[in-house]
C-alpha positions, 0 to 999 in steps of 0.5 A: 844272222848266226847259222846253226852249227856257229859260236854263240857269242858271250853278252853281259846285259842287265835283266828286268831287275837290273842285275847282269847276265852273261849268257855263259851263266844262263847255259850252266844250268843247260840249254837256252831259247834265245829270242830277240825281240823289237819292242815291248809292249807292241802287239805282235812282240807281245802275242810272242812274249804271251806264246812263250809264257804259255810254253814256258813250263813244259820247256822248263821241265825238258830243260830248257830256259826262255830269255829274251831280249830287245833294246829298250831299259831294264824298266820297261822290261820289268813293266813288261814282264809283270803287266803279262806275267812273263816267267822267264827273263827278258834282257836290256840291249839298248847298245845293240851289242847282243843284238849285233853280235847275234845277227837281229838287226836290220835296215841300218841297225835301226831295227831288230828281227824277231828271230829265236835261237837254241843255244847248247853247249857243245864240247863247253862251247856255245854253240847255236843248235837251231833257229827260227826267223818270222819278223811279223808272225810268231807261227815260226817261232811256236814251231821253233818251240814244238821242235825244241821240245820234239828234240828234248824229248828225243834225247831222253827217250830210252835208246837215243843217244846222249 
């Protein structure tokens, strides 16, 4: 698993509408809520696909995008994307590679973690900013959220830093 402060690699995996996305391109338009997921359509990852959905907009507008990302088809994140009326991208990882790379893997690499990162850029260099790790419960990963937006609006206060 990545610690705050490290590198977040670079991935090109397609979206929930077949198209490719790097992660350097989703950081163009500012930071990213990086969230990886076991499954869709199952309960506790829907219940945390749902808990994004309905943060989505306050985290748009401090900024900040919702991707997430887990190993089934471009299909069934499309399927799972409209059955919930998910309004942010879900990403295909079916060769685990984002999900290596990222750390989200466990018992033999069979499995993914339910783990969410902050991705910023730094000196134009991905770097992870924050993260939150609850495989069964999705608490963390809401707390994750109201910390993002406590920081966004942190740096936007008159007298904060940049």
């Amino acid at each position: 698993m990545l610690n705050i402060g490290e590198r977040a690699p670079d991935f090109a995996l397609p979206d929930d509408a077949g198209h490719t996305v790097t992660l350097s391109s989703l950081l163009e338009a500012g930071p990213v809520v990086l969230y990886f997921y076991p499954a869709d359509f199952t309960p506790v990852c829907t219940s945390q696909a749902c808990m994004f959905r309905d943060w989505t907009a306050e985290l748009a507008a401090a900024g900040v995008r919702v991707v997430g990302i887990s190993a089934q088809s471009s299909q069934s994140k499309h399927r799972f994307k409209e059955k919930y009326s998910l309004g942010f991208t879900l990403l295909a990882d079916e060769k685990k590679e984002a999900i290596r790379a990222y750390g989200a893997q466990f018992l033999l690499g069979l499995f993914t973690r339910r783990v969410t990162y902050l991705v910023e850029r730094r000196e134009g260099v991905a770097v992870i900013a924050d993260r939150a790790v609850a495989d069964l419960r999705v608490g963390a990963h809401l707390e994750f959220v109201k910390r993002v937006l406590r920081r966004a609006q942190s740096a936007a206060s008159p007298g904060s830093p940049a």
